[in-house]
N, C-alpha and C positions, 0 to 999 in steps of 0.2 A: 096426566093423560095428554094435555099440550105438548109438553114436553117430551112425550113419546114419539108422539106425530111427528113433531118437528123433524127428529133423528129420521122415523121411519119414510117421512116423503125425501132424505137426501138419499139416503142408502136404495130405494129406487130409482134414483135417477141416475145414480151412478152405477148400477148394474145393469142399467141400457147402454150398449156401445152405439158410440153415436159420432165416430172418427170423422172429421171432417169430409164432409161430400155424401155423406151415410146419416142423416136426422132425421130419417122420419120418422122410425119407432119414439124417438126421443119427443118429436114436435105430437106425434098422436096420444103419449105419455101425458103432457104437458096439459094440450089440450081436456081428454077427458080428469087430468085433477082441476084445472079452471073452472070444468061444468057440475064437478062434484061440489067444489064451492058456492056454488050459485052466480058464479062471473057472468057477464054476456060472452062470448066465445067471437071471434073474427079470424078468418084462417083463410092465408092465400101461399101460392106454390110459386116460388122465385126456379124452379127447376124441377125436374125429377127426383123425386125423394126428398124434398129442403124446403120444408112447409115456413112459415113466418107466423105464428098462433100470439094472438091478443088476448087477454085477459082484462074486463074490462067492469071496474067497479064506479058506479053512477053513483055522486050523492044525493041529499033528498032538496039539496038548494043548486041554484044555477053559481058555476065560478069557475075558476083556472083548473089546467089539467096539469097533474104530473106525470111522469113519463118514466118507469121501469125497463133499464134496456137489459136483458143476461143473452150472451150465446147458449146453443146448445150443444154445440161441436166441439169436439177434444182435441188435441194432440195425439198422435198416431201411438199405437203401442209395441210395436216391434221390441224395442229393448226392453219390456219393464219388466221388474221383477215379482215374477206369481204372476195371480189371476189378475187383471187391470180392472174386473166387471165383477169381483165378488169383493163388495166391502166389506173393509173388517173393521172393528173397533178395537184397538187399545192405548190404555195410557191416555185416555179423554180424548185422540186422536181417532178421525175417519181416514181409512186410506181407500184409494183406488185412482182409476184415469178420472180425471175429469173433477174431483173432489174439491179444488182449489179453485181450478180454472176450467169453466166458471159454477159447474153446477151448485154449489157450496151458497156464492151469491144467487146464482136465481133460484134457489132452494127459500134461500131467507126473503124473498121480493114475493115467491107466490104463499109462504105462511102469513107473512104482515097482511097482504091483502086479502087472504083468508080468512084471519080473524077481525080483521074492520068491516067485514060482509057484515056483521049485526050490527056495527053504529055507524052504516052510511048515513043514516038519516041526519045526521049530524055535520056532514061532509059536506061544503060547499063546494062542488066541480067535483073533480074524478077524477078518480088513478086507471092510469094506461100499464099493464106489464106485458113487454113486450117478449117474446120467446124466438131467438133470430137463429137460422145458421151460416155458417161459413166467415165467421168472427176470425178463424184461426188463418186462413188463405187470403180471401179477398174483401172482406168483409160486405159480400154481396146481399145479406141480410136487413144489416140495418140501411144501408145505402137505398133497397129499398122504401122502407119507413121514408128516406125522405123526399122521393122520386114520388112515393104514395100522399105526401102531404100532412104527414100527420101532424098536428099540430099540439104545443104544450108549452108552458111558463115556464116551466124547469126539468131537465132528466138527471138522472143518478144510473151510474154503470157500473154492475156488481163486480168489478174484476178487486181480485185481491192487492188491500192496500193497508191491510192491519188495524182495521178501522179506523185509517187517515181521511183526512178529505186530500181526495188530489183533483187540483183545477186549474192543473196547466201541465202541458204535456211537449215534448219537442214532434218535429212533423218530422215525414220519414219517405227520400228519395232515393230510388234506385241508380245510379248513372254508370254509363258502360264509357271508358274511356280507352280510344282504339290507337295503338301505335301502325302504320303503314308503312312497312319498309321496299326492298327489291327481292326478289327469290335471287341466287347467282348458286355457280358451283363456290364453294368453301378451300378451295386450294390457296387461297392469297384473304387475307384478312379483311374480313367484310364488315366492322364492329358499327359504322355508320349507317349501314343502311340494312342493321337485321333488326327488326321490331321488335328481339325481344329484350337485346342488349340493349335499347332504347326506353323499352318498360321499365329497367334496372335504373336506369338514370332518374326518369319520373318519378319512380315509388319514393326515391331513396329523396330527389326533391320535394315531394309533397310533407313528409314524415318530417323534412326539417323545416317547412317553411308553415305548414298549416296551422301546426299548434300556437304558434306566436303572432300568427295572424287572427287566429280563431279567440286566441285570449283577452285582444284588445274589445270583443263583441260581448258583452256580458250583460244576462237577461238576471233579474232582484232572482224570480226563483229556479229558472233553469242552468244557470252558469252562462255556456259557451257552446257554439256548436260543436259535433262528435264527427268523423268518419272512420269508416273503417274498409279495409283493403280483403274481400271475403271471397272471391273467384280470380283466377287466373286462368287463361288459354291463349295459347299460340302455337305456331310454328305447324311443318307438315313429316320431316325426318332431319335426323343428326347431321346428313351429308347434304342441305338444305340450307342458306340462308334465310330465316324465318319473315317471311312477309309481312305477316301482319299479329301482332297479339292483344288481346280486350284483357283489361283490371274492370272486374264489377264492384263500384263501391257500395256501402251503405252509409247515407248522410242524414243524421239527425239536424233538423234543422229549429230555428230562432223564430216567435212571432219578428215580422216584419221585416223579413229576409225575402228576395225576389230569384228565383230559377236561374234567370239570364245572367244577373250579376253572380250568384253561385257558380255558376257552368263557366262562365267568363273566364271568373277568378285562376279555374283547374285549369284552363288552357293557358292562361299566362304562365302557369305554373311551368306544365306540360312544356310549353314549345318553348321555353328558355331554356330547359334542362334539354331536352334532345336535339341531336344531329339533325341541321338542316338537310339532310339526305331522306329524311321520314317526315310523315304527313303526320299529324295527329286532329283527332275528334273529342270531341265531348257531347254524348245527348241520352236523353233518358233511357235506361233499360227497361226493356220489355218483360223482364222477370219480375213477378208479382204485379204486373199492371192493372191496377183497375180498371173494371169497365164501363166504356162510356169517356174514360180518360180522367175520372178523379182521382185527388191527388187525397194522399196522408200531409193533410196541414197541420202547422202547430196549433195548439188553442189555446186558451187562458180565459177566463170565468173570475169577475173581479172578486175581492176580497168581500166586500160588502154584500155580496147579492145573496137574495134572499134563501135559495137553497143552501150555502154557504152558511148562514145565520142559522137557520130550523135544523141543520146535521149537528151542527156544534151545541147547541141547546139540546137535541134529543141525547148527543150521546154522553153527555155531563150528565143529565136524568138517569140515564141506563149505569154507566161506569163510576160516575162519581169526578167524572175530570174531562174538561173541553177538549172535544178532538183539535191534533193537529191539522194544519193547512198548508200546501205545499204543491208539488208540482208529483208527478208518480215519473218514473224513468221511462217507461216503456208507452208504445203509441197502442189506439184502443181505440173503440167505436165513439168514443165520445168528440171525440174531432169531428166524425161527420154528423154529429146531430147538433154541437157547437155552429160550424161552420155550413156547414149544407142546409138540414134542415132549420136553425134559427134558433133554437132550442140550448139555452145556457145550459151545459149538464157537468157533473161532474163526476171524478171516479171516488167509488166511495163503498169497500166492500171487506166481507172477513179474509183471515185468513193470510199467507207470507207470500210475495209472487217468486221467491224464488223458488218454489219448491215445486212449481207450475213448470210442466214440460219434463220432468224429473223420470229420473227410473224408479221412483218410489213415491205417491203424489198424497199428500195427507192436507187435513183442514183440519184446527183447534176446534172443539167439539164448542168449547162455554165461548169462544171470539162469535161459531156460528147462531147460537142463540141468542148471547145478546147484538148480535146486528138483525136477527129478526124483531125484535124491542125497539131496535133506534130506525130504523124502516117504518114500523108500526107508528111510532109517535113522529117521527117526519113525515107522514102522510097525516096524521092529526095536526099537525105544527102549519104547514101548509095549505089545506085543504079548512081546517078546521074554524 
């Protein structure tokens, strides 16, 4: 019957559509299974529709808190194949939106803490599960959390990582990089001062010079910084010298790399490679800006610490063999509860992330259960 449940509260959550910007059936969902638990309930509104709901399990001694962070927000459905809100089972697979990422993990954070409701008494301190939205956009949820203060020894972020521990992540900057050239009629050869014959030069210098510069920076678990070349725009018509055209990059960045010397770097790049006839810029874009002006920092969570230690002991318990530890690829809430709020966390969830965002979204049914197990005894491990 445990094990029914289990199934039965993910296949509810994932038949709530809850597309980013749109959570509140999801956060009201969450909510009344919190209170059918017996949790204390805390519920605040970051927006119209986009509740932030706590679940909040007290032990029967005073000690440290841990800290459950899952989204409630999916990935848009436009492309996906079938229903995205009617899950199905087969082949020990759950499919639908949201199954992976992340409902799957805060599926497995509100069962673990569901069934330690009978041996709090045994708990010293408390588990925090946090129910956030807008993980997928701006991550104004958890950003929240720590504008509100919340405070905890350690967090764990259900996003899907195979049940790895991942405790280091690269940070992630938008930069708009502008060529400014002359508008002229095009009857006589203008290639110096058209911005976007000038972008061609830049691009073509960054793609040679970045990765050889970028390779001498080498982080034990992240490698090297990434960029990637993902918008273009310019020019106004064909019979038009093009004035002005933006490259929006996206830069995965290193702990211990600084903005300025980044940006620096692109403009040396930038203004050796073009025509002293154009102007060139470099400064942050405003696509996907956080508010308030937070940045997506890298983070890293040392080896030794003790959330670190109780993941790799519960999930040897659970599986029979020490989780791996390592960096995850992709950036996630756990940065700003690293760095913002103060709170060592790590990503540590079921399921493949590549299959997150997908036209088809599925979660391992047996990866989803026993990470409710190693939740469960990490919250004993820690608390206990």
């Amino acid at each position: 019957m445990e094990m029914d449940e289990d199934i039965r509260l993910l296949q509810r959550l994932v038949a709530i559509p809850s597309v980013s910007g749109a959570e509140q059936a999801m956060g009201d969902a969450v909510e009344a299974e919190f209170r059918n638990m017996g949790l204390e309930v805390e519920r605040y509104e970051i927006g119209n529709g986009r509740p932030v709901v706590l679940g909040i399990l007290r032990g029967g001694r005073p000690g440290p808190a841990l800290l459950f962070d899952g989204h409630t927000d999916t990935h848009p459905v436009e492309d996906y194949l079938g229903d995205p809100f009617e899950p199905r089972i087969e082949n020990g697979r759950l499919y639908g939106r949201g199954a992976v990422d992340m409902k799957g993990g805060l599926a497995a954070m509100m069962r673990a803490a569901g069934r330690l409701k009978s041996c709090r008494e045994k708990l010293a301190g408390s588990l925090i599960v946090a129910a956030v939205p807008d993980e997928e956009l701006l991550s104004q949820g958890t950003a929240f959390l720590a504008e509100l203060g919340v405070k905890a020894q350690a967090g764990i972020v259900g996003e899907p990582t195979g049940l790895k521990i991942g405790r280091a992540m690269r940070g992630v900057t938008h930069i708009d990089l502008t060529v400014t050239g002359t508008p002229k009629h095009t009857s006589s050869w203008s290639g110096d001062e058209n911005a976007i014959v000038q972008m061609g030069k830049i691009l073509a210098a960054l793609d040679r010079e970045l990765p050889e510069r970028y390779g001498r920076r080498w982080h034990e678990l992240l490698g090297t910084p990434l960029f990637n070349v993902g918008l273009i725009r310019g020019g106004e018509k064909p019979n038009v010298v093009a004035q002005e055209c933006t490259a929006t990059l996206l830069r995965r960045d290193l702990p211990g790399e600084v903005q300025e010397q980044v940006f620096g770097e692109l403009l040396e790049i930038a203004e050796k490679a073009a025509s002293g006839a154009c102007k060139v810029r470099v400064e942050e874009s405003p696509i996907q800006r956080r508010p308030g002006g937070g940045k997506r920092l890298p983070m890293e969570v040392e080896r030794g610490n003790r959330i670190v230690e109780v993941l790799k002991e519960s999930t040897r318990q659970v599986t029979g063999a020490e989780a791996e530890d390592g960096m995850v690829p992709f950036w996630c809430d756990a940065s700003i509860l690293t760095n913002e709020a103060g709170i060592p966390t790590v990503v540590f969830g079921p399921g493949d992330i590549a299959c997150a965002h997908s036209r088809e979204e599925w979660i391992d049914l047996g990866q989803y259960r026993d990470c409710i197990e190693i939740y469960e005894r990490a919250v004993l491990g820690f608390l206990g």
